[in-house]
C-alpha positions in Angstrom: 28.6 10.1 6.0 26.2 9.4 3.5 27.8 6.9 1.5 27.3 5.2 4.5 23.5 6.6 5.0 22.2 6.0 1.5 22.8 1.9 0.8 20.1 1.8 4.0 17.2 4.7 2.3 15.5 1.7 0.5 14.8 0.1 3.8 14.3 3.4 5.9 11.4 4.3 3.1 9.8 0.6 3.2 9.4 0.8 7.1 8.2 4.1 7.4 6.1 3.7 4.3 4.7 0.4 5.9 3.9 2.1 9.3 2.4 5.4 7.8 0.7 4.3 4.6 1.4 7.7 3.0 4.4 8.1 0.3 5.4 11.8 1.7 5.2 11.1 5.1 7.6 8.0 5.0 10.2 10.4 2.7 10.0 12.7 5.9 10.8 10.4 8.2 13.9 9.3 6.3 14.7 12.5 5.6 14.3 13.5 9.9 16.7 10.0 10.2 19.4 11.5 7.8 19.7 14.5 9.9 19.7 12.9 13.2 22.7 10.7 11.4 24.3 13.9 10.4 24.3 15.2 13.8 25.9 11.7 15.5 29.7 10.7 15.7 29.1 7.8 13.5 32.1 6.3 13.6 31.3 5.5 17.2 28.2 3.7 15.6 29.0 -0.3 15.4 25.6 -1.2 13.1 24.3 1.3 10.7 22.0 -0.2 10.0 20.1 -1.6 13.2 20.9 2.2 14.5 18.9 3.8 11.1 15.9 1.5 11.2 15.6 2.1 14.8 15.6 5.7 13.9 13.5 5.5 11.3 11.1 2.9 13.2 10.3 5.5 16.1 10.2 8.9 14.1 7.3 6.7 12.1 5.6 5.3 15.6 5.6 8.9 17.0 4.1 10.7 13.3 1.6 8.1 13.3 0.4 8.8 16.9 -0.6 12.1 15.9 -2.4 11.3 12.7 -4.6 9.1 14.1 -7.1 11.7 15.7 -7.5 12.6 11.6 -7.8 9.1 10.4 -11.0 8.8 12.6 -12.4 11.7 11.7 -11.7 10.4 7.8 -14.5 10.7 5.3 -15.4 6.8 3.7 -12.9 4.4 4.0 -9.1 5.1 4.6 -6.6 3.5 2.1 -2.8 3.6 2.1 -1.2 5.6 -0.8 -0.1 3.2 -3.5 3.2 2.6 -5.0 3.7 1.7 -8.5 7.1 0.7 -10.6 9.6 4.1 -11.5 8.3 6.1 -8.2 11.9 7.6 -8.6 15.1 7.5 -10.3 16.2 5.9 -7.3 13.7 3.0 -7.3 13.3 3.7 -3.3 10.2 2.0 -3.5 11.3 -1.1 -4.5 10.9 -2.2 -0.4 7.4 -1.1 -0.2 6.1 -2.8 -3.0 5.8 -6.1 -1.2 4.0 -4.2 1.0 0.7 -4.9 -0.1 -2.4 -2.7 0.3 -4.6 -5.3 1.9 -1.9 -6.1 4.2 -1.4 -2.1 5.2 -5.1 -1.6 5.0 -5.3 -4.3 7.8 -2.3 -3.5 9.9 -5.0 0.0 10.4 -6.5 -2.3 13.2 -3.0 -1.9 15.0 -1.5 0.3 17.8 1.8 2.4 16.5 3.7 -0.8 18.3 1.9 -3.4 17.5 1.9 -1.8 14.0 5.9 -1.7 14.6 6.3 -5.1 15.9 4.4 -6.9 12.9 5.8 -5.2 10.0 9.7 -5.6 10.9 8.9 -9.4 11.6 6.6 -9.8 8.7 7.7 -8.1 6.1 11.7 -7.4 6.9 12.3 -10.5 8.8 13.8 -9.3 11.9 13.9 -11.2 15.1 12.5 -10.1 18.4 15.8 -9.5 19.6 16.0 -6.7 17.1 12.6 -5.5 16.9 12.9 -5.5 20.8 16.2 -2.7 20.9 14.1 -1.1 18.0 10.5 -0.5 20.3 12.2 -0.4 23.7 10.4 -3.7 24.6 11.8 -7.4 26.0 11.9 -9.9 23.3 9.3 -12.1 24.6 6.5 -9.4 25.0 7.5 -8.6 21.4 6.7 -12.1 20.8 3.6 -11.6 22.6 2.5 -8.1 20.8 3.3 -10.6 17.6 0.7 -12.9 18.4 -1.8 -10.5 19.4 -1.5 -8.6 16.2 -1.3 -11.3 13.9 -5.1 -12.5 15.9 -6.1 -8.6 15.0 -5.1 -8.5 11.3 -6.1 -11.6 10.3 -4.7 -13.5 7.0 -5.3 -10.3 5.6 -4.5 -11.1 2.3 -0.9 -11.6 2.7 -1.4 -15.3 1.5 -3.5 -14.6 -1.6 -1.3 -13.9 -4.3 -1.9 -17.2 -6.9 0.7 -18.2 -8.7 1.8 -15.9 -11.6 0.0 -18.1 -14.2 -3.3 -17.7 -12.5 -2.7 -13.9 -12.0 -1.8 -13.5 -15.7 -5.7 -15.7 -16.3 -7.4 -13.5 -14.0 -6.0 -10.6 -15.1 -7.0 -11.2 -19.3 -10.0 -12.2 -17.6 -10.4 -8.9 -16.5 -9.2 -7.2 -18.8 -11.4 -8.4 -21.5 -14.7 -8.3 -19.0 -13.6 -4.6 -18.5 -12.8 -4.2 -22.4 -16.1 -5.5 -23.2 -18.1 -3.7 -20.8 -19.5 -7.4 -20.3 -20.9 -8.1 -16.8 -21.5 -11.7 -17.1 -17.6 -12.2 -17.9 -16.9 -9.8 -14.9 -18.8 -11.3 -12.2 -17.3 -15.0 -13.3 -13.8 -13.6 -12.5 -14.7 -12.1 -9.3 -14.8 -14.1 -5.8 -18.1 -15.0 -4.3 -17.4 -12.9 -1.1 -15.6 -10.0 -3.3 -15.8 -6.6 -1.3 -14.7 -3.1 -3.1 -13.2 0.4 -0.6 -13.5 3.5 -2.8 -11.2 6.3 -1.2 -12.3 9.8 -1.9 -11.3 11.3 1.6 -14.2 13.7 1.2 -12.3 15.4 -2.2 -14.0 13.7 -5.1 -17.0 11.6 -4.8 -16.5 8.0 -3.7 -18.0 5.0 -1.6 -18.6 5.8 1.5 -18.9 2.4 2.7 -17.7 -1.4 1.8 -19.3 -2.7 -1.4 -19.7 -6.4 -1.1 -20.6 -8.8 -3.3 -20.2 -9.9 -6.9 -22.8 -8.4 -8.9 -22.2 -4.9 -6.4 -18.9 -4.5 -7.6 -18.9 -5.8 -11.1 -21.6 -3.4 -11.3 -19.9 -0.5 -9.6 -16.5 -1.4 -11.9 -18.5 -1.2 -14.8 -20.1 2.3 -13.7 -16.3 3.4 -14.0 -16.0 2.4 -17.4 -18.9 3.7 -18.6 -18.5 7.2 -17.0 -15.4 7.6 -18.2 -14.5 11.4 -19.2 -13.5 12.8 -23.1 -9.6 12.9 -22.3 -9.5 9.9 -19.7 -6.8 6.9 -20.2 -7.0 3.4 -18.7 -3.7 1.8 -18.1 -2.4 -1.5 -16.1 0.1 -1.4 -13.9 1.2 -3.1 -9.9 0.3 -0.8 -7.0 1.9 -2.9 -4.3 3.2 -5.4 -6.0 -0.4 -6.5 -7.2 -2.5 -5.9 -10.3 -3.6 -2.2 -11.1 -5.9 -0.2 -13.1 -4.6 3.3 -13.7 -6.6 6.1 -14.6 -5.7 9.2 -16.0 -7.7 12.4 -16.5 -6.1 14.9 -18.7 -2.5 13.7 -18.4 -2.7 13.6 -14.4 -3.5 10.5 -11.9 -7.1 10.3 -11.0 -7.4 6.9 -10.0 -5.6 3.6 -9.1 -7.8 0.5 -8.1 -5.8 -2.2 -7.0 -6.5 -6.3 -7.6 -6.4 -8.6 -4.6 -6.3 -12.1 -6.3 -6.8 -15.1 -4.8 -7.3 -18.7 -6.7 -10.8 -18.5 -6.7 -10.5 -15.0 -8.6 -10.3 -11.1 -7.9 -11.6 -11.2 -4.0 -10.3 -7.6 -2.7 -10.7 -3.8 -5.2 -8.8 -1.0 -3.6 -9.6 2.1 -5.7 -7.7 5.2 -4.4 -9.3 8.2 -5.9 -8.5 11.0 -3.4 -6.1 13.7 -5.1 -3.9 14.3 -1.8 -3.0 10.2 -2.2 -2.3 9.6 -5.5 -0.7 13.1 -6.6 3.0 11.8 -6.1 2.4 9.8 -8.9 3.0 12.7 -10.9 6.1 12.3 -10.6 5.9 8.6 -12.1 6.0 8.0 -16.1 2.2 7.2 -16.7 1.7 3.4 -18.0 1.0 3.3 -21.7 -2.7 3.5 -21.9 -4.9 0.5 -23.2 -8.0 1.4 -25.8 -11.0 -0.2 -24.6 -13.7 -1.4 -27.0 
């Protein structure tokens, strides 16, 4: 039974982690799926794996209907959990790291189907045949819900990513800015319209709204550096499949800020601060730290 179950658990995880945005939730649902496979004849089963992300797709829709009342009532802005390289022996996170954080933060805008709908035909390519058996809809009002949501999220972001030799020049550009503690350097490698979410949920003490604007955020990155705590490391890393900064405070996670690049430079900063999001990577080897000037 599960040597049939676990060649699908990469894929379970990156579609529940893509509709939920939260790393424990989405290991729930595919843990809920396994024992609802468990409890099937599967041998009467003739696609494993439409039946599992069908599974997996609904247990997803119907968690994310009831957390919805507590992402309104959130405190500053709400970002997904990030996922970095070695989440797990098992590298289950290897789907959801093309899932990036601008593209989850956007797909927020979305009903549970809509939500549905747009990530199995954006980011795991399935046509609205399948996605239709998966949300109980016809294929052409899939097609429709596609449209709609695509209007809703936007470009949001998905199309950024420069090549990898502009990344790597943005990113030393950074990286020395940061290094330096040099704001002139910073602000050259940051888009005019730049915008910066901080995500304390209420916990630690964050943004409470949108900063926008170059000298804003160069400003507010530097305010990072500078406060920095006796015992804090700064590391690079990906969170999403995107440039991070990863902070630690006294061995643990305290902080990861993610880099949305696009040609022009650095436009997005995602900085997840609040405990209850980044605590599961505890269980990730930290990157080695970089010294800063």
């Amino acid at each position: 039974m599960s040597d049939v179950f676990e060649p699908h658990r990469r894929r379970m995880f990156g579609i529940a982690y893509g509709m939920l945005g939260q790393v424990m939730d989405a290991e729930d649902v595919v843990q809920d799926a396994y024992l609802r496979w468990s409890q099937v004849d599967t041998a009467s089963i003739e696609n494993p794996a439409a039946y599992l992300t069908t599974v997996t797709t609904r247990l997803a829709i119907d968690r994310l209907r009831s957390a919805q009342k507590r992402r309104e009532e959130y405190v500053g802005p709400w970002l997904p959990e990030p996922v970095v390289p070695g989440a797990d022996p098992g590298d289950v996170v290897a789907e959801a790291e093309q899932i990036s954080l601008a593209f989850m933060t956007a797909l927020e805008r979305l009903n549970p189907v809509e939500r549905a709908v747009l990530l199995l035909r954006e980011v795991f390519d399935l046509d609205y045949a399948e996605i239709a058996a998966v949300v109980g809809r016809s294929p052409a009002n899939c097609r429709q819900v596609a449209v709609r949501a695509r209007v809703h999220v936007g470009d949001a972001g998905r199309s950024y990513r420069p090549s990898p030799e502009r990344q790597e020049e943005l990113l030393t550009a950074f990286v020395g800015a940061m290094s330096r503690g040099d704001l002139d350097q910073l602000t050259a490698v940051l888009a005019a319209d730049v915008t910066l979410w901080s995500d304390g949920g209420g916990n630690v003490r964050a943004a409470l709204h949108p900063i926008h604007g170059v000298i804003k955020v160069a400003r507010f990155m530097l305010g990072i550096r500078k406060n920095a705590a006796p015992g804090d490391t700064f590391s690079f890393t990906t969170a999403n499949g995107d440039p991070a900064i990863y902070l630690a405070r006294d061995g643990r996670p305290f902080a990861v800020i993610a880099l949305q690049m696009a040609d022009e430079g650095i436009v997005g900063v995602r900085s997840v601060l609040n405990p209850e999001k980044i605590g599961h990577l505890e269980r990730v080897p930290a990157p080695i730290p970089v010294v800063l000037d």
